[in-house]
C-alpha positions in Angstrom: 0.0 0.0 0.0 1.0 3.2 -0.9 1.9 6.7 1.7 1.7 9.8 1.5 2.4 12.6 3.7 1.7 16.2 3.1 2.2 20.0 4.2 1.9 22.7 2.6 4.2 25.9 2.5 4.0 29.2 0.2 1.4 28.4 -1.8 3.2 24.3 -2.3 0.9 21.5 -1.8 4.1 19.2 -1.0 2.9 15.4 -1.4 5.8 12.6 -1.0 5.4 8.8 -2.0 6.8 7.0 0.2 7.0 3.5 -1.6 8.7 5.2 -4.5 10.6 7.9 -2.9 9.5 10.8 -4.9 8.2 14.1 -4.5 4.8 15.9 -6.5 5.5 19.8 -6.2 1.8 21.8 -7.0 2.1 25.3 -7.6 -1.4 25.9 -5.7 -0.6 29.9 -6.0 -2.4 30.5 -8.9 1.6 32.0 -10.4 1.4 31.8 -14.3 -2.1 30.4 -14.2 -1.0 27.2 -14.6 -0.7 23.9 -11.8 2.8 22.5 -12.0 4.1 19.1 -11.2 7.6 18.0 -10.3 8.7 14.5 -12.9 10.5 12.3 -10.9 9.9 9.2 -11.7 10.0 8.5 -15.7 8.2 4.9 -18.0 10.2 4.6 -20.7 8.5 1.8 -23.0 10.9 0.5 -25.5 13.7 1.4 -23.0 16.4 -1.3 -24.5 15.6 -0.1 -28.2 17.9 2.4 -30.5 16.4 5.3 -28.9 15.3 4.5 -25.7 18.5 2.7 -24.3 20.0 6.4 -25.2 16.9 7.6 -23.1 17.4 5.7 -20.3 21.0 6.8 -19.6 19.9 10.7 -20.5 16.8 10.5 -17.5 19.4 8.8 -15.1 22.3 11.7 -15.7 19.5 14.3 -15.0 18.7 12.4 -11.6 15.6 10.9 -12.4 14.3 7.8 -11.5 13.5 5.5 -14.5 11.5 2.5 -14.8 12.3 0.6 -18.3 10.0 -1.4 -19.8 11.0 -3.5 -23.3 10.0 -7.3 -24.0 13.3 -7.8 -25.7 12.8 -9.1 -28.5 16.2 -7.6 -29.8 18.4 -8.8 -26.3 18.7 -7.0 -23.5 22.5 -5.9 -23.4 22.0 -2.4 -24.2 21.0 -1.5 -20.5 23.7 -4.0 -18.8 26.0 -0.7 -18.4 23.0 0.7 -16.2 21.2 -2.2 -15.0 22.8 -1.9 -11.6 22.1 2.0 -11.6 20.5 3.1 -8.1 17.6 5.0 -9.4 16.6 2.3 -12.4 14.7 -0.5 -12.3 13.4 -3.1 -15.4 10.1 -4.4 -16.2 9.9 -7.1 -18.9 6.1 -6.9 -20.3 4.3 -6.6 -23.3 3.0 -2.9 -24.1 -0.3 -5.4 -25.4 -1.3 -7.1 -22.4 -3.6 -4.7 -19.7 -1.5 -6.2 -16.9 1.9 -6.0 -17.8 0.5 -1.8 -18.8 -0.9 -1.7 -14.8 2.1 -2.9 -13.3 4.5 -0.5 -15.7 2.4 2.7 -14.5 2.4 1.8 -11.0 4.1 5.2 -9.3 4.6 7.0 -12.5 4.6 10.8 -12.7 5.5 10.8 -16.9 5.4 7.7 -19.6 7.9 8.1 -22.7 6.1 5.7 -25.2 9.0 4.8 -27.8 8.2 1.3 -28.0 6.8 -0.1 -31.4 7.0 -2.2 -34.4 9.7 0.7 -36.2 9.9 1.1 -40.1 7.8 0.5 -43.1 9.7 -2.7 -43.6 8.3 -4.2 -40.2 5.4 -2.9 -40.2 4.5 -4.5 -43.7 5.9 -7.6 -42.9 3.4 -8.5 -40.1 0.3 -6.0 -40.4 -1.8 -7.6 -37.6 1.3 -7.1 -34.8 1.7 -4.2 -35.6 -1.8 -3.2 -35.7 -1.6 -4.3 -32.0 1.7 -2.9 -31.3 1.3 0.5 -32.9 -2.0 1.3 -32.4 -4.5 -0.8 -30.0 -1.7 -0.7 -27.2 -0.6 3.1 -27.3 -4.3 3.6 -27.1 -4.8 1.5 -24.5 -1.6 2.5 -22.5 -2.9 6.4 -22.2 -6.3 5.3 -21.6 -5.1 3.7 -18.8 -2.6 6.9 -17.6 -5.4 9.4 -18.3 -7.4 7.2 -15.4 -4.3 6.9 -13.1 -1.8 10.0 -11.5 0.6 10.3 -14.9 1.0 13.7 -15.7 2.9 13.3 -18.5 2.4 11.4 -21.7 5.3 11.7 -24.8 4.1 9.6 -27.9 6.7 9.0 -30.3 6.0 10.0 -33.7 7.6 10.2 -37.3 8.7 12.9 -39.9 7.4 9.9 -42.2 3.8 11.1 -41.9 4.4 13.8 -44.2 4.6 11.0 -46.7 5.4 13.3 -49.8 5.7 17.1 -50.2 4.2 19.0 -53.0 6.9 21.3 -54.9 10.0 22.1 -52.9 8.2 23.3 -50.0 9.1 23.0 -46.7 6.7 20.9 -44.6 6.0 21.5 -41.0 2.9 20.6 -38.4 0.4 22.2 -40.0 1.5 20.6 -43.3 -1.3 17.7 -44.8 -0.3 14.8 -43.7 -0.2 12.5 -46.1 0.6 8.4 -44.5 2.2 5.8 -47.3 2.5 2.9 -45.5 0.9 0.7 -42.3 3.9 2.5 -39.9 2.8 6.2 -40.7 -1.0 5.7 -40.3 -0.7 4.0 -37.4 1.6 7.1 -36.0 -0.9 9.4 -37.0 -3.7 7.4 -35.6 -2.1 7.6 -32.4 -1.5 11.4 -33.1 -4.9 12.2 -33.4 -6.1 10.1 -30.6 -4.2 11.2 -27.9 -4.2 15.0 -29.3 -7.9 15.2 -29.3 -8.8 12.6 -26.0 -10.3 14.9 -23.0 -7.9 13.9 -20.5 -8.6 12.8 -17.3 -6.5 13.6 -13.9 -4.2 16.5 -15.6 -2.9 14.3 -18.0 -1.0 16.5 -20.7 0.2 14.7 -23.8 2.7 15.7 -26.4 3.5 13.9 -29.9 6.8 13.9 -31.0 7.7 13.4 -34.8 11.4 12.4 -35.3 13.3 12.6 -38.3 15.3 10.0 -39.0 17.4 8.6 -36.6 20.7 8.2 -37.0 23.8 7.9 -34.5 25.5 5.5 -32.0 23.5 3.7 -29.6 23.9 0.8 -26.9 21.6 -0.9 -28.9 22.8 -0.7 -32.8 20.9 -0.1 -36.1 22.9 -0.5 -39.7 19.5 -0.2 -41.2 18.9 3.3 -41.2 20.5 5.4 -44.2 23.3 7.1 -42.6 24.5 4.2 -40.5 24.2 1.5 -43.1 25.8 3.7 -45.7 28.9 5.0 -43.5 29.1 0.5 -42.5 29.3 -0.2 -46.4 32.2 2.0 -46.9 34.1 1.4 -43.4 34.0 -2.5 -44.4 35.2 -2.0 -47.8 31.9 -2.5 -50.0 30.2 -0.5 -52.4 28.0 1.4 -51.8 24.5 1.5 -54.4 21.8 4.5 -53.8 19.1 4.4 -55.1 16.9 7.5 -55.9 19.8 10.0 -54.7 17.3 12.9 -55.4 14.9 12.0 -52.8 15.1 14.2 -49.3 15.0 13.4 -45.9 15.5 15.3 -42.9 18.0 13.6 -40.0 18.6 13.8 -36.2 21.1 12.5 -34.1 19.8 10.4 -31.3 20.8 11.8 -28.8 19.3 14.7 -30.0 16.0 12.8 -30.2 16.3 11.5 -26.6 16.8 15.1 -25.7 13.7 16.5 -27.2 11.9 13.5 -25.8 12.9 15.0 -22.1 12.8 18.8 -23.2 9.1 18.3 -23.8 8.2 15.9 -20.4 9.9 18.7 -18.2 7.9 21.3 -20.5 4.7 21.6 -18.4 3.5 24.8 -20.0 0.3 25.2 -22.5 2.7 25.0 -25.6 3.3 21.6 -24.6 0.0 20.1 -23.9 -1.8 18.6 -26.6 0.5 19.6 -28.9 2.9 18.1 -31.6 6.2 19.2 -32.5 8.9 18.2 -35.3 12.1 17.1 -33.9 15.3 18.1 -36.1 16.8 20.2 -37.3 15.9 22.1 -40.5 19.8 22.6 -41.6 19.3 18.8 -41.5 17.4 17.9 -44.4 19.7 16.1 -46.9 19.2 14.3 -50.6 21.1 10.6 -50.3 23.1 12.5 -52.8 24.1 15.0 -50.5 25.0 12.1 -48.1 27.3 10.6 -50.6 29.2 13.9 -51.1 29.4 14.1 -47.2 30.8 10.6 -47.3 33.3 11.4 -49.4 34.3 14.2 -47.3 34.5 12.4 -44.4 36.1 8.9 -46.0 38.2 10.1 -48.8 38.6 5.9 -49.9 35.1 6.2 -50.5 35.4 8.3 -53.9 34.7 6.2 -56.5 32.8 3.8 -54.3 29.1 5.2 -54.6 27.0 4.5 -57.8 23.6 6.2 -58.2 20.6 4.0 -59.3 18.1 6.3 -60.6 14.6 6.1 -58.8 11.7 8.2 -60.1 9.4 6.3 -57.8 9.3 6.4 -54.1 6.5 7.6 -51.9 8.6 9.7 -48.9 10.0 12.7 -49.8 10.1 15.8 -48.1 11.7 18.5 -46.0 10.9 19.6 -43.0 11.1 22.7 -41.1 11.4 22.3 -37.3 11.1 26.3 -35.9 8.6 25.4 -34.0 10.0 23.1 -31.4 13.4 25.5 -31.3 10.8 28.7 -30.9 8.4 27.1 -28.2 10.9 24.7 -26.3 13.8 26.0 -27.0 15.1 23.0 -28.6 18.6 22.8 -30.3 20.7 19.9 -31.9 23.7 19.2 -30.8 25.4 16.8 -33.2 25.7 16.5 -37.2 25.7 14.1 -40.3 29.7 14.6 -40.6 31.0 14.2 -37.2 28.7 11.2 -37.1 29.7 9.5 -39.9 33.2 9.8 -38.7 32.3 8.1 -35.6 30.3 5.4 -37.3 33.0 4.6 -39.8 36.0 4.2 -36.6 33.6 2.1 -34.1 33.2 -0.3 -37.5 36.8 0.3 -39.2 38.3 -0.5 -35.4 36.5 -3.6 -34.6 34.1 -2.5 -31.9 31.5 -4.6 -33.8 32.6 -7.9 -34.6 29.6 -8.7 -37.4 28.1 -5.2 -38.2 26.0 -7.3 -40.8 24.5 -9.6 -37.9 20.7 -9.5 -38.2 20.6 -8.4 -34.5 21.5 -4.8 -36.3 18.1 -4.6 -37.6 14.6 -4.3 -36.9 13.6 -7.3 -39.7 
């Protein structure tokens, strides 16, 4: 059973948790209008994944106590190095079954919901998982917050919702969006549902859409453009592209994790029921701008890179993320270049035995 003791001192409701150790802080002064809560103890879903094993170690460097939750289908190592961390603990559980969702939310002031079946690819392999996965579960976990004490709800979305821009335009969140496979609908499903629910218990959500990833991370991906390209060329192989003309914008990961905690700690209007690019928009590249960037970066790579020419591909556009550096104040803090560089020296020096293992990628 759970308890709680309270005072309260200039206008601060003060309410501590004992089982869980952490403080709610509500502004009951009426200051700026708005009630305020104090995050302290963070769901990640998805924690051992690309993104949110980067996450987890962000939340725990920033003092917050982190509950992962991941069913592992891709391992477990990625959180060994902070397994034994004071302030985190693991849940294995499936984001589909009502139980495993209870006992995840249990004590939680915010959920970050990264987990998912991630990529066109995946997704189209098995439809009805991800169905479940991507949609019915999100649903069902922020049903279940909006009836509990989370404040905070952070859905993560995708750039890929944009599906394909009209003329050169820059696209941004009032752009059309415009879904082109089963991953992107089911994003914007979730977009719309949780953007539009009347929330229960202060709940405030926020949708995140990321560009695409790209980066180091405990847990690996060669399957996203700029780390599978820069692996070609540090292991000695060719490298085909096809459609060079198409664009994409990028973000580093740690970058993404960022903006995932920028906009928990954000408790503000401009957050609430709100959605926000994440990127950059210096940070929108053809794959033929990639190759020249390669080049730079690995000179042995000239001559290397053949173009297939593509007229036909369904995602391509450019996005302008002002809004989430005018509103949140949100800045990258890495690039394509210096990333590359560090791709190509973890693979070139033999920190990855078999960077072509499956284990590297989502399908």
């Amino acid at each position: 059973m759970k308890r709680f003791f309270a005072c309260k001192t200039l206008g601060i409701d003060i309410i501590c948790n004992v089982k869980y150790n952490f403080l709610y802080l509500y502004n009951t002064s009426g200051i700026g209008g708005v009630k305020k809560m104090t995050i302290k103890h963070v769901l990640v879903t998805g924690a051992a994944g690309y993104i949110g094993s980067v996450l987890t170690r962000q939340l725990l460097n920033k003092n917050y106590k982190v509950r992962g939750m991941d069913i592992l289908n891709f391992g477990g190592e990625s959180l060994l190095g902070v397994y034994n961390h004071p302030n985190f603990e693991f849940f294995k559980g499936d984001i589909r079954i009502r139980e495993d969702i209870e006992k995840a939310i249990d004590g939680i002031d915010a959920v970050i919901h990264l987990a998912a079946i991630v990529g066109d690819p995946a997704c189209a392999k098995d439809p009805e998982t991800a169905e479940e996965t991507n949609w019915t579960a999100p649903k069902k976990i922020f049903d279940l917050c909006s009836s509990s004490n989370v404040k905070r709800f952070i859905f993560a979305s995708t750039c890929s919702n944009y599906g394909k821009m009209e003329g050169e335009e820059y696209l941004n969140e009032d752009s059309p969006l415009r879904p082109v496979s089963l991953y992107a609908e089911l994003k914007v499903k979730v977009e719309q549902y949780i953007l539009n629910s009347d929330t229960k218990n202060g709940l405030s959500p926020t949708a995140l859409r990321f560009a695409t990833a790209y980066g180091i991370s405990p847990r690996m991906r060669f399957d996203l453009t700029v780390n599978e390209f820069t692996r070609d060329l540090a292991c000695g192989k060719g490298l085909e592209i096809y459609g060079g003309q198409f664009w994409r914008p990028y973000c580093h990961i740690e970058d993404i994790a960022g903006a995932c905690i920028l906009a928990m700690e954000n408790t503000s209007e401009k957050a609430a029921h709100n959605v926000f690019g994440v990127g950059n928009t210096e940070e929108n590249y053809q794959k033929k701008m990639l190759a020249d960037i390669l080049v730079d970066v690995i000179p042995e790579a000239k001559g290397k890179i053949k173009f297939v020419h593509k007229d036909e591909d369904p995602r391509d556009y450019k996005v302008d993320f002002s809004k989430i550096k005018n509103e949140l104040g949100f800045k990258t803090t890495r690039t394509v270049p210096e990333s590359i560089r560090n791709i190509y020296n973890i693979v070139k020096q033999g920190f990855i035995k078999d960077p072509y293992s499956e284990k590297y990628r989502n399908i």
